[in-house]
C-alpha atoms as a printed R data frame, in Angstrom:
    type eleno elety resid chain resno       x       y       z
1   ATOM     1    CA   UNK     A     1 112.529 123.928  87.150
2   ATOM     2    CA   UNK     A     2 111.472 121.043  89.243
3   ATOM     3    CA   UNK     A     3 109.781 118.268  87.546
4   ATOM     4    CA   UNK     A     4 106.988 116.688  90.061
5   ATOM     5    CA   UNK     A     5 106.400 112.947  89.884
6   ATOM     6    CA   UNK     A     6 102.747 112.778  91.146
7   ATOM     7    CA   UNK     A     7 103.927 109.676  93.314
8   ATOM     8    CA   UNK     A     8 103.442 109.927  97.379
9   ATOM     9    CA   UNK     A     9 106.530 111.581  98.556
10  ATOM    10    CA   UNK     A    10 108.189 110.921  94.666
11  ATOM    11    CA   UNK     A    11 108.721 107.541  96.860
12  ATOM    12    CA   UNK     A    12 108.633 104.457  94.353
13  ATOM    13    CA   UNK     A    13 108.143 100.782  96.485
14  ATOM    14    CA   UNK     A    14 109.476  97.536  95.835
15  ATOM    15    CA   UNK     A    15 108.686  93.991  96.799
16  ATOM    16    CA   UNK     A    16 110.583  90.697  96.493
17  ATOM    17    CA   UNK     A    17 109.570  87.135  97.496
18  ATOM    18    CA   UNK     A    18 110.177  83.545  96.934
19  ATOM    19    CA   UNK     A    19 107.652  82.023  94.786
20  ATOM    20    CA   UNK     A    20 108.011  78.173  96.010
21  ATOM    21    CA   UNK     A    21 105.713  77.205  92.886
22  ATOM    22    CA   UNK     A    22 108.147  78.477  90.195
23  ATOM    23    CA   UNK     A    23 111.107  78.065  92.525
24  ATOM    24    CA   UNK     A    24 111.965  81.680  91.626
25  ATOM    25    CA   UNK     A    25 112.312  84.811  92.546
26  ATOM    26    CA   UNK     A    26 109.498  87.690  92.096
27  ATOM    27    CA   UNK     A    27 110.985  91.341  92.350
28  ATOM    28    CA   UNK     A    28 107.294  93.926  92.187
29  ATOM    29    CA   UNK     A    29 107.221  96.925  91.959
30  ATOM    30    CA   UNK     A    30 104.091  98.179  93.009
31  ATOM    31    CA   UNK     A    31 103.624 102.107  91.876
32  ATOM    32    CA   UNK     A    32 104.648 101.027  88.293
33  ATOM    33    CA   UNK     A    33 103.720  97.371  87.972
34  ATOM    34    CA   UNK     A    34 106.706  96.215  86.617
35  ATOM    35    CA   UNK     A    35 107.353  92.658  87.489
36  ATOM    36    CA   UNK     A    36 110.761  90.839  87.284
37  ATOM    37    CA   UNK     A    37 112.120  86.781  87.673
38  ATOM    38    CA   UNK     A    38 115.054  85.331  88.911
39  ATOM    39    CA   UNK     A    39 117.454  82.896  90.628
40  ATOM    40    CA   UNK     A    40 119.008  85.369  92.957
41  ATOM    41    CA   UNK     A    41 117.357  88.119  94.924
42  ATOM    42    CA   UNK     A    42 120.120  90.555  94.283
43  ATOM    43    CA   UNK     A    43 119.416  90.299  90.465
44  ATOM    44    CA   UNK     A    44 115.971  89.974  90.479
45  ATOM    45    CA   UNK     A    45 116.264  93.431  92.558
46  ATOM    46    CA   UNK     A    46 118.821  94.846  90.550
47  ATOM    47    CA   UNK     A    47 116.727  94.200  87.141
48  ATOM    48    CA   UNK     A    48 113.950  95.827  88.914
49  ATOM    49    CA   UNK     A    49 115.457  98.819  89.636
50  ATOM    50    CA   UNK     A    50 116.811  99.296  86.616
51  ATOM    51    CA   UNK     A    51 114.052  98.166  84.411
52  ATOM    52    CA   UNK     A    52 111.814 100.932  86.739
53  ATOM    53    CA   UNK     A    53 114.657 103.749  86.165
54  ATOM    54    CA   UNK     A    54 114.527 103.395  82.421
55  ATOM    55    CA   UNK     A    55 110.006 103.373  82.804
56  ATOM    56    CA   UNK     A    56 110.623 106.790  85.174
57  ATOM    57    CA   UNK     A    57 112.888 108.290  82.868
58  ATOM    58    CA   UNK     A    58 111.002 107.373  79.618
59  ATOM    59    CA   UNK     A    59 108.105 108.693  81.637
60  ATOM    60    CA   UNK     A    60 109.810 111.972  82.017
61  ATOM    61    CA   UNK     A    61 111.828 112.160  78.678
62  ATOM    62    CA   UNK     A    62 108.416 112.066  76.854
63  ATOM    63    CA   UNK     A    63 106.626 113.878  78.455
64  ATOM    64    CA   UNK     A    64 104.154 111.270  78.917
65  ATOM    65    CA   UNK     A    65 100.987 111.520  81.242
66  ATOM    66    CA   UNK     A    66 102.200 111.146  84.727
67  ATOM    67    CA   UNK     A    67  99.160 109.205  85.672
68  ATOM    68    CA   UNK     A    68 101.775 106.210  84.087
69  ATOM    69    CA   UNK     A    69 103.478 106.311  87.551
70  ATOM    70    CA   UNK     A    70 100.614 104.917  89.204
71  ATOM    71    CA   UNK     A    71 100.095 101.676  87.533
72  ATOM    72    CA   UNK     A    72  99.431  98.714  89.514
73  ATOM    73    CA   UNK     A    73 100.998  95.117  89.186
74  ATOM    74    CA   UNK     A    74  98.112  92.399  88.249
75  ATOM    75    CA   UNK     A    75  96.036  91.901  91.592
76  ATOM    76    CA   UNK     A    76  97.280  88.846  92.451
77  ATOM    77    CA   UNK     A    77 100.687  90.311  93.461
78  ATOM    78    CA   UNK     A    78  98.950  93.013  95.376
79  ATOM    79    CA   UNK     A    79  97.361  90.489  97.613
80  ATOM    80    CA   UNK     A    80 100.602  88.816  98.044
81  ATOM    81    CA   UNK     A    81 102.138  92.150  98.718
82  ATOM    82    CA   UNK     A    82  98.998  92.871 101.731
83  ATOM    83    CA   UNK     A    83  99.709  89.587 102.699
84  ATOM    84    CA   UNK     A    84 103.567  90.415 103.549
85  ATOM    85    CA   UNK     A    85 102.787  93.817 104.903
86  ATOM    86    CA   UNK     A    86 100.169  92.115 107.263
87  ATOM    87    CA   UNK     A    87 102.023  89.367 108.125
88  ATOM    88    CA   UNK     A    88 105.508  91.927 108.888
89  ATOM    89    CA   UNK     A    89 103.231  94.238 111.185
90  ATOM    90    CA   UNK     A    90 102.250  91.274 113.198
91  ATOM    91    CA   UNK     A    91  98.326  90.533 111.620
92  ATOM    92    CA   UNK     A    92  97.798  87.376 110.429
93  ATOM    93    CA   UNK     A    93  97.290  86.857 106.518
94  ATOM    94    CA   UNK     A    94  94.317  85.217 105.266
95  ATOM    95    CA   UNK     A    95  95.386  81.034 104.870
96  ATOM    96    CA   UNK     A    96  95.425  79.990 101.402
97  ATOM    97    CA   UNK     A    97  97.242  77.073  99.472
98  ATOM    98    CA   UNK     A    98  99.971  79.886  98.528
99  ATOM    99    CA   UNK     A    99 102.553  79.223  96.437
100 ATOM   100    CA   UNK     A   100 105.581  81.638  98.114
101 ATOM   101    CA   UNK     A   101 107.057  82.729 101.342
102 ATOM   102    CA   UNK     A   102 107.950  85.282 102.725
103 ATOM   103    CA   UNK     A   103 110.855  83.745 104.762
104 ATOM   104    CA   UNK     A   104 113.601  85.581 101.912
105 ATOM   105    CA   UNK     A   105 110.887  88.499 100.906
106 ATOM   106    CA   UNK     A   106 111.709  91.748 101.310
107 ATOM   107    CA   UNK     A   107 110.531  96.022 100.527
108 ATOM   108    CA   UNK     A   108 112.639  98.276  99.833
109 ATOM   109    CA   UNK     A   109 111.957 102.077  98.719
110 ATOM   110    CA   UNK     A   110 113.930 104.080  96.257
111 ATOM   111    CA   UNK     A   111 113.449 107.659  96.691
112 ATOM   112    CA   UNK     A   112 112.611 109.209  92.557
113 ATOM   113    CA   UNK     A   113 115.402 111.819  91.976
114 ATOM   114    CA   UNK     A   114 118.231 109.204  93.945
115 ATOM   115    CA   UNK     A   115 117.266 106.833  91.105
116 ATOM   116    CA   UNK     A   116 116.565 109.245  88.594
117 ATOM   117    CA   UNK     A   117 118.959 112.329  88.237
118 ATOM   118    CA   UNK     A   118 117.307 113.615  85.214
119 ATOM   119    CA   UNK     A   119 114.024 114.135  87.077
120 ATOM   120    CA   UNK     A   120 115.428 115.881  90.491
């Protein structure tokens, strides 16, 4: 029996950025809201992932509401997430005293049943 997800295309997204404030980075990701920290990109993306695989597969093993795949991050990383996608597709972003850039930042996508066996 296939297990559905209830996310667009069982497609979860991912953002990370340099946050020039807290000299850090931010890993997002933005169907679950999970937000992680970090020194280096490649940790701060491999925390994320994992951190979101164990919230999918909690998600799934408990048979909780799937509505909890469609959580949001606070807004302020949504905006900074527009901001990239508008700024990558060759808009300009709104100017702002912002505190990040996007020279290192980065989406990825990981499809749901690649990351989580269980649920495929």
């Amino acid at each position: 029996m296939k297990t559905t997800t209830s996310t667009p295309h069982d497609i979860l997204r991912f953002f990370i950025y340099y946050d020039t404030k807290a000299k850090e980075f931010v890993g997002v990701s933005i169907d679950v809201g999970i937000v992680t920290t970090g020194e280096n990109p490649y940790f701060v993306e491999r925390d994320l992932t994992e951190a979101t695989l164990g919230y999918v597969e909690t998600v799934h093993k408990e048979k909780l509401p799937l509505s909890l795949l469609h959580q949001h991050p606070p807004q302020k990383y949504m905006d900074i997430f527009s901001n990239f996608m508008r700024t990558t597709s060759g808009k300009k972003a709104p100017q702002s005293s912002v505190a990040y850039t996007f020279n290192d930042a980065r989406t990825f996508v990981k499809h749901i049943p690649d990351l989580c066996h269980a649920i495929g």
